[in-house]
C-alpha positions in Angstrom: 154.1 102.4 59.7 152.3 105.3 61.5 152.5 105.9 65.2 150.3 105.5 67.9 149.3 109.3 67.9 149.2 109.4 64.0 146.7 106.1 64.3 144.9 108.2 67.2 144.6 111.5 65.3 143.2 109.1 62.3 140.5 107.9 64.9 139.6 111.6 65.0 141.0 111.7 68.2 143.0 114.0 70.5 145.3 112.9 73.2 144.1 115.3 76.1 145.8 116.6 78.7 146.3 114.7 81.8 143.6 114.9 84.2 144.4 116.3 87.7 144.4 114.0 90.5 141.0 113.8 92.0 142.9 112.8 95.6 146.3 112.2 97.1 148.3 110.2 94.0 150.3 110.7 91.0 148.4 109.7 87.1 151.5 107.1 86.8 153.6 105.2 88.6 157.1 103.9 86.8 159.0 101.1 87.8 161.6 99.9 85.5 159.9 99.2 82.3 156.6 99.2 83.5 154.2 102.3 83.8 151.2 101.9 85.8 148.3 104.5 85.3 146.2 105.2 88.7 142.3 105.2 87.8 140.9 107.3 85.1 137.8 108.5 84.6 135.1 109.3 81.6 136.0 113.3 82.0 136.6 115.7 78.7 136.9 119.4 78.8 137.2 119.2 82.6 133.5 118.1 83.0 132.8 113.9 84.2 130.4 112.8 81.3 128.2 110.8 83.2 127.0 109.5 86.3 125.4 106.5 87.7 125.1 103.1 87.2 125.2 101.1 84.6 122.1 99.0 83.8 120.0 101.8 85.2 121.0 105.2 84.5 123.9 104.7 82.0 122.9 102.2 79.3 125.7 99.5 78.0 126.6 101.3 75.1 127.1 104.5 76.9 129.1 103.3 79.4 131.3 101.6 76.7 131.5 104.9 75.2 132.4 106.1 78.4 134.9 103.1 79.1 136.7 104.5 75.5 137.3 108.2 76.9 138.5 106.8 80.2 140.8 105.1 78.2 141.9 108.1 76.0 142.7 109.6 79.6 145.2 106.6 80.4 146.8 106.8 77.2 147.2 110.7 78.1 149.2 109.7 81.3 151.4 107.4 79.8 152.3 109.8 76.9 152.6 112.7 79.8 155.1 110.2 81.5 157.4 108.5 78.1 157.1 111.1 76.1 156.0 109.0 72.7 153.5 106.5 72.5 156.1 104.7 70.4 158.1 103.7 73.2 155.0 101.6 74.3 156.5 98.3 73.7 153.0 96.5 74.3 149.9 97.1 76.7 150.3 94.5 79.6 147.4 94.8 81.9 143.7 96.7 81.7 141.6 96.6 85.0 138.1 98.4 84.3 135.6 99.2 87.1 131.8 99.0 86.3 129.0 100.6 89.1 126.7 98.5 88.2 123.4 97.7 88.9 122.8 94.9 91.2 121.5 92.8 88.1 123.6 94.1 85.3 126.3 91.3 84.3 127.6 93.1 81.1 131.0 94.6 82.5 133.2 92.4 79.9 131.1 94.4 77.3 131.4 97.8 78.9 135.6 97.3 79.1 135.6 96.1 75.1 135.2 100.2 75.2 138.4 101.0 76.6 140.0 97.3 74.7 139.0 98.1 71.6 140.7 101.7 72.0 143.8 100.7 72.5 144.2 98.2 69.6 142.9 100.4 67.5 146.1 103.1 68.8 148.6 100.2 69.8 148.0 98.0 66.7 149.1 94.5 68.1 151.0 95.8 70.8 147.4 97.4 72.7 146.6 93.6 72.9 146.3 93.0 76.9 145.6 90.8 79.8 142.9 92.2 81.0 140.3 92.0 84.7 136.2 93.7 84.3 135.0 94.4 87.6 131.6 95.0 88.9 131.6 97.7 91.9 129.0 99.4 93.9 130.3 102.6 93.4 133.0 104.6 91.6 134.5 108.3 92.4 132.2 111.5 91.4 129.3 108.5 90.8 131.3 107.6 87.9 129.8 104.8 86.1 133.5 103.6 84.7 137.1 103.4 85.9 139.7 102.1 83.9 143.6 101.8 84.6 146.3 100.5 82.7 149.8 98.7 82.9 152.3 98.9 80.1 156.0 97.6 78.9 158.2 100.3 77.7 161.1 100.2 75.6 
């Protein structure tokens, strides 16, 4: 059975490294066997890919997109934080944050981005409660925010 970062690296994907701290916080928090991942944003290569809201200036699809590489920076703070992906005994909790439009309703869709992700990496264990949130705004005008909660071994 491959590993989480063998399953990534399949996807065509890298892990990246953690992003810095926008503000006064840590990327995760660790409490027993839980790690808890602050807010991550759509950023690559140091850059924020987008900005706006969704529904008007980011389209569903890209902001799912978007929701996915947010995602890809969660996993890279819980990897920075157990060392292997391995030791991810399942994915517990996802919130994602939407700025939305004041008539887009879509946010369910927009997190499947960062969901999908993660069972494609966790296998069964990337299967998670999960909360899609609507917002008026986001750091940096970022049209997605996603954070995560997971059960170590």
């Amino acid at each position: 059975m491959s590993t989480p970062e063998e399953r990534a690296r399949e996807l065509g994907l890298e892990i990246p490294d953690v992003v810095a701290p926008l503000a006064s916080y840590v990327p995760t928090a660790r409490t027993g066997n839980l790690v808890h991942t602050s807010g991550q944003l759509p950023i690559a290569d140091g850059r924020l890919l987008a900005t706006g809201k969704v529904g008007a200036e980011v389209t569903e699809e890209e902001a799912a997109a978007l929701a996915r590489t947010a995602a890809l920076n969660a996993i890279a703070a819980l990897k920075a934080e157990v060392g292997e992906l391995s030791r991810v005994r399942r994915i517990v909790k996802v919130v994602g944050f939407v700025a939305s439009a004041p008539d887009f309703y879509g946010q369910p869709q927009v997190i499947n981005g960062a969901s999908d992700l993660l069972g494609e990496v966790f296998g069964d264990a990337g299967r998670h409660a999960r909360s899609a949130v609507g917002v008026a705004v986001l750091p940096r005008n970022a049209p997605v925010e996603v954070e995560l909660t997971a059960e170590i071994e």
